[in-house]
C-alpha positions in Angstrom: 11.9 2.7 1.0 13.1 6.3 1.3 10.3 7.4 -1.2 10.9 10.2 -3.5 8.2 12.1 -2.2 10.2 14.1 0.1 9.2 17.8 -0.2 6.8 17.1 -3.5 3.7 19.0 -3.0 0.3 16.9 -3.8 0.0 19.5 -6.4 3.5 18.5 -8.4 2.4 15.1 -8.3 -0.6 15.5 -10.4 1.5 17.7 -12.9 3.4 14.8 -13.3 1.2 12.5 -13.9 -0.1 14.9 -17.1 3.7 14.5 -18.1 3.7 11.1 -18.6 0.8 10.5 -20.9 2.9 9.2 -23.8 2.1 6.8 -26.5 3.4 3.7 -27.8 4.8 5.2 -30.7 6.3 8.2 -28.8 8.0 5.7 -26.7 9.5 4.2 -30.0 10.4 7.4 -31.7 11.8 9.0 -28.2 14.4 5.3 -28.0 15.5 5.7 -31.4 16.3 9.3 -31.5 16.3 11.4 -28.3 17.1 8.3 -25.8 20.3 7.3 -27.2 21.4 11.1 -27.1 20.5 11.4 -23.9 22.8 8.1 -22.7 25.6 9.5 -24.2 25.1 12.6 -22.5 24.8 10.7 -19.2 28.0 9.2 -20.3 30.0 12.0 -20.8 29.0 13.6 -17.2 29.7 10.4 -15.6 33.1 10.4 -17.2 33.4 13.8 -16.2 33.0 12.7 -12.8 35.2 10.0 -12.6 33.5 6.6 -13.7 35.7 4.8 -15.2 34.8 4.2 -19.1 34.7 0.3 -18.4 31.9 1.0 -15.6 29.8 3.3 -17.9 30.6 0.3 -21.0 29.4 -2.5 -19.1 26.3 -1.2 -16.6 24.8 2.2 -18.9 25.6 2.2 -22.2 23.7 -0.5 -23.4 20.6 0.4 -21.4 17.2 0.3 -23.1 14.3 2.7 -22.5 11.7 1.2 -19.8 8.1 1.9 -19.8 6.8 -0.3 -17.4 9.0 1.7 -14.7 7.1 4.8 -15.8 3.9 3.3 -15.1 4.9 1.1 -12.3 5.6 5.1 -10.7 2.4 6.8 -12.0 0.1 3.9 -10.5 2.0 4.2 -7.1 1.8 8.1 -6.9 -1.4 8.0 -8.0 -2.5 5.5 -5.5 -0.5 7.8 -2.7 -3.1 11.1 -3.6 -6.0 9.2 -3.0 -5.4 7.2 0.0 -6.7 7.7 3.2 -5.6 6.6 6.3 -5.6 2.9 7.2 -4.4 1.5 11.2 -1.2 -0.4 10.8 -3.0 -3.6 12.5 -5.5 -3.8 9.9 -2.9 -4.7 7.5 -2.5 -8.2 6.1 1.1 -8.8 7.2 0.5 -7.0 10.3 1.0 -10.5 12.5 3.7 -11.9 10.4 6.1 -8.3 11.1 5.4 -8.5 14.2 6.6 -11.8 14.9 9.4 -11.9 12.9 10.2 -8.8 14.0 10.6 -9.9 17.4 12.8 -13.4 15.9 15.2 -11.0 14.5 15.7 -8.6 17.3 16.8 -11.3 19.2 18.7 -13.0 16.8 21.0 -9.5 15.9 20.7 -8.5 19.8 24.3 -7.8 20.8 24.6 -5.8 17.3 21.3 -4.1 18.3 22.7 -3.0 21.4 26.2 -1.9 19.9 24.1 0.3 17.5 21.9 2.0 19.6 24.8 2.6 22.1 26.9 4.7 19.0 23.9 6.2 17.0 21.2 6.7 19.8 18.3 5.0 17.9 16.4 2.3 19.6 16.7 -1.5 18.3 12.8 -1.5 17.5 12.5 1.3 14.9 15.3 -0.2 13.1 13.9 -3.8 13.0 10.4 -1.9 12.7 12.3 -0.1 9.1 13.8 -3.2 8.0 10.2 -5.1 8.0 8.2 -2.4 6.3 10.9 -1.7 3.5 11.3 -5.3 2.5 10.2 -7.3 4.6 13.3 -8.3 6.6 15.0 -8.7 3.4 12.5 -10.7 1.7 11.8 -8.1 -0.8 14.3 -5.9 -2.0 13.3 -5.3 -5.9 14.1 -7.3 -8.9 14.3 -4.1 -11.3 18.2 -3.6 -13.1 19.3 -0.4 -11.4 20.8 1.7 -13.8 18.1 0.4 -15.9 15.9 2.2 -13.2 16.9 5.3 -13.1 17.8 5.9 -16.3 14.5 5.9 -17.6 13.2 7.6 -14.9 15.5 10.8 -15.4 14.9 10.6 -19.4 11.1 11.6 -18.7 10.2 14.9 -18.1 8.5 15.3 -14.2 9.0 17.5 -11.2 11.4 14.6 -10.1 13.8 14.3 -13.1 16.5 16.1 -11.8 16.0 14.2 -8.8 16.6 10.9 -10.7 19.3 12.1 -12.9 21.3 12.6 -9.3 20.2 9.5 -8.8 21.6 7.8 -11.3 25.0 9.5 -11.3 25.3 8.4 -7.5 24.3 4.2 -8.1 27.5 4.5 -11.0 29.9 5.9 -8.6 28.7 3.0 -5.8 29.6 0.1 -8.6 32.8 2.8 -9.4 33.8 2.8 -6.1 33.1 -1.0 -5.3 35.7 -3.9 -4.7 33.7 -5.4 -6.0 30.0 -6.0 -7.8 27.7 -8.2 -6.6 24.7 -9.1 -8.4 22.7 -8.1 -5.5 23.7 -4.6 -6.5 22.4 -4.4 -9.4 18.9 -4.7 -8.3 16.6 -2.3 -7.0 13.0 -1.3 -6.9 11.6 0.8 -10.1 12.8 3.9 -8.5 15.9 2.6 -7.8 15.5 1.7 -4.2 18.8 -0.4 -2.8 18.8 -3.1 -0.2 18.0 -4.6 3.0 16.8 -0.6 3.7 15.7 0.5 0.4 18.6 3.1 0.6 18.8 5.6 -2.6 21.7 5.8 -4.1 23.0 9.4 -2.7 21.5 8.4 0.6 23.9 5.4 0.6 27.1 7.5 -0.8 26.2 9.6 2.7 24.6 7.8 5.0 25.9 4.0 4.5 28.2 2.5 7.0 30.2 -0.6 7.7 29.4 -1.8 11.1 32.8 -3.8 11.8 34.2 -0.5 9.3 36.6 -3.1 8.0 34.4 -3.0 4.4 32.3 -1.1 2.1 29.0 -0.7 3.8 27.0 -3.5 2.3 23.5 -3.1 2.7 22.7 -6.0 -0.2 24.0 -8.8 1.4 24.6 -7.9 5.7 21.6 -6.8 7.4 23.6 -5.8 9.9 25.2 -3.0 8.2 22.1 -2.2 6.9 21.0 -1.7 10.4 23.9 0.7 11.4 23.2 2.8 7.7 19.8 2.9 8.9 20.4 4.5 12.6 23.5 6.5 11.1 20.8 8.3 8.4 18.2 9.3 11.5 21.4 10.4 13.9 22.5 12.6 11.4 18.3 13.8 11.1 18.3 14.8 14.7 16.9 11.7 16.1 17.3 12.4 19.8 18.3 9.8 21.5 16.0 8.7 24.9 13.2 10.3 23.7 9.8 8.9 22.0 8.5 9.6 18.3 5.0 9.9 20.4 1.7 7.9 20.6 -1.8 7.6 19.5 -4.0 9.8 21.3 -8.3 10.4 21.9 -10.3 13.3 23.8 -13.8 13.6 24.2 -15.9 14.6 21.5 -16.4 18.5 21.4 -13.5 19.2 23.4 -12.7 22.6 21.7 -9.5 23.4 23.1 -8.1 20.6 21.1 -9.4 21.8 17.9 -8.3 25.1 18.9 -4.8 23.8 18.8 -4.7 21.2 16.2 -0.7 21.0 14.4 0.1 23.7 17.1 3.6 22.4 19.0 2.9 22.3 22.7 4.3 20.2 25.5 2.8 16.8 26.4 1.7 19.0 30.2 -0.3 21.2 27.5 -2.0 18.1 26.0 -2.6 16.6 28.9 -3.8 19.3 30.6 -6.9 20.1 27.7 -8.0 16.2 27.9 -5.8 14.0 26.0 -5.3 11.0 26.7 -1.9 8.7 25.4 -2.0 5.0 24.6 2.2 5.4 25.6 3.2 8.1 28.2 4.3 11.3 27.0 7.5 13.5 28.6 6.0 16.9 30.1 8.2 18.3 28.9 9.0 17.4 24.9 6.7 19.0 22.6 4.5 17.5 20.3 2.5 18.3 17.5 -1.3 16.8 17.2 -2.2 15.5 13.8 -5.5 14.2 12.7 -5.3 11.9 9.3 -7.9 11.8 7.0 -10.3 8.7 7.8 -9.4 8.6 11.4 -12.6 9.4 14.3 -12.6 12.5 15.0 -11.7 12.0 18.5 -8.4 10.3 17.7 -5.3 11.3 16.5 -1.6 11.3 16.8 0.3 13.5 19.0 4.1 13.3 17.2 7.5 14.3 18.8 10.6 15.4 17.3 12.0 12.1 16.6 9.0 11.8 14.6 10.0 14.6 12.4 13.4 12.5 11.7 11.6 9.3 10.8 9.8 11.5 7.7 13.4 12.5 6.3 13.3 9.3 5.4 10.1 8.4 4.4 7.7 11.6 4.0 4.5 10.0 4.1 2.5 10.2 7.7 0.7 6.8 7.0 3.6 5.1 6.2 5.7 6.5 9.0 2.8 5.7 11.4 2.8 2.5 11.0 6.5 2.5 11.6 6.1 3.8 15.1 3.3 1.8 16.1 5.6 -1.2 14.2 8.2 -0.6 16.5 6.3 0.0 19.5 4.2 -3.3 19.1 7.6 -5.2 18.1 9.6 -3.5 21.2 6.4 -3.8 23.7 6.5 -0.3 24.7 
């Protein structure tokens, strides 16, 4: 999922969760009164931006007011402060991504190869993507969409105007539509679409057909999911035949690795004070050493440009981590 964390400070996080301590009763007088103004307001923008009435009848207008989304976000960004860094292998579906994984890439191999050849990313990270968004499709959300976001912009946060876009952007994907399917509909609580957990501008952007005879259907084709997904880190300076990086150790003590901890040297400079790479490293591509909380202190990661594409899409380290070492296990780097 491209999580809405992107450029939130751990600071605004806990501010917001101080904004959403609200009652039972607040939720009930906020619905009766201020919700329903707000809807219409949402109306009249969307209108204004060229949903037609019949799309903002049938899909906003008679929305209700969701708590359980509001939570269902505290308790994950919550759960996102505190956490400290876990090794992608430890986890339980580890095996099972790894496999299937593998299944698929052979299965979609001549559309792999077609997709790397015109966007430059390699087969593995995309398959690696697919499995840790939603499990190769398995899990794409069962939350109504508009539904979603809707309540999720009605709340004040640091992130509101952030849903509100949000919003705006999933009614011009079922405006624009030949057609709705009922897969479209359904997102994670923070509206989340697809085989890629695409947001809804991200889509509007990003998306692509991979035949480019359709809409770009990342609901119901995996495949253009798979293109969307390679199309979004392209266009985020994914360089193509270079790595994101590796997993790295020194000895104990060395000091001219703490001297240059997050410092961007070349993988000759890392090399050169003691480092040594699970995956070879180009001389000559920089990387930038990063130590995450709970690791040894001997270990680390040293990360490469293409690593700095994979967080425009997902801007926590751990979860981008695991990614890499997804696609590296899955691609037998």
């Amino acid at each position: 999922m491209i999580t809405i964390l992107k450029k939130t400070s751990i600071s605004l996080l806990l501010i917001n969760l101080c904004h959403f301590a609200f009652s039972a009763s607040d939720v009930h007088t906020h619905e009766s009164t201020s919700f329903i103004q707000f809807k219409n307001e949402i109306a009249q923008e969307a209108k204004s931006q060229g949903i037609r009435p019949d799309v903002i009848e049938k899909y906003l207008i008679g929305q209700t007011l969701n708590q359980k989304n509001i939570h269902q976000r505290n308790k994950y960004h919550k759960k996102l402060i505190t956490h400290s860094f876990v090794f992608f292998k430890q986890e339980k579906d580890y095996h099972y991504l790894v496999k299937k994984g593998q299944q698929l890439t052979k299965q979609y191999q001549k559309q792999l190869k077609q997709i790397q050849q015109r966007y430059g990313v390699p087969e593995s990270i995309l398959i690696a993507i697919w499995g840790k968004e939603t499990r190769f499709g398995h899990v794409m959300g069962n939350k109504n969409l508009i539904n979603s976001l809707l309540s999720l912009s009605y709340y004040p946060s640091s992130q509101q105007h952030y849903y509100h876009r949000q919003l705006l952007a999933a009614l011009t994907i079922l405006n624009q539509s030949p057609h709705i399917m009922p897969e479209q509909l359904q997102s994670t609580y923070d509206g989340g679409m697809g085989h890629n957990q695409m947001e809804p501008e991200t889509y509007l952007e990003y998306a692509v057909s991979f035949s480019k005879k359709s809409f770009p259907n990342i609901w119901t084709n995996p495949v253009d999911s798979l293109a969307s997904t390679a199309n979004y880190l392209a266009k985020h300076h994914w360089q193509a035949g270079e790595n994101w990086g590796s997993r790295v150790k020194w000895k104990t003590g060395n000091r001219l690795v703490e001297k240059n901890y997050k410092q961007n040297k070349s993988g000759a400079f890392w090399k050169k004070i003691g480092i040594k790479s699970r995956y070879p490293l180009s001389d000559k591509q920089n990387y930038i050493l990063y130590i995450p909380t709970g690791m040894p202190k001997n270990q680390g990661f040293l990360l490469g440009k293409n690593f700095k594409a994979l967080m425009t899409w997902n801007a926590s380290h751990q979860e981008m981590l695991h990614i890499a070492q997804l696609s590296d296990t899955i691609g037998n780097r």
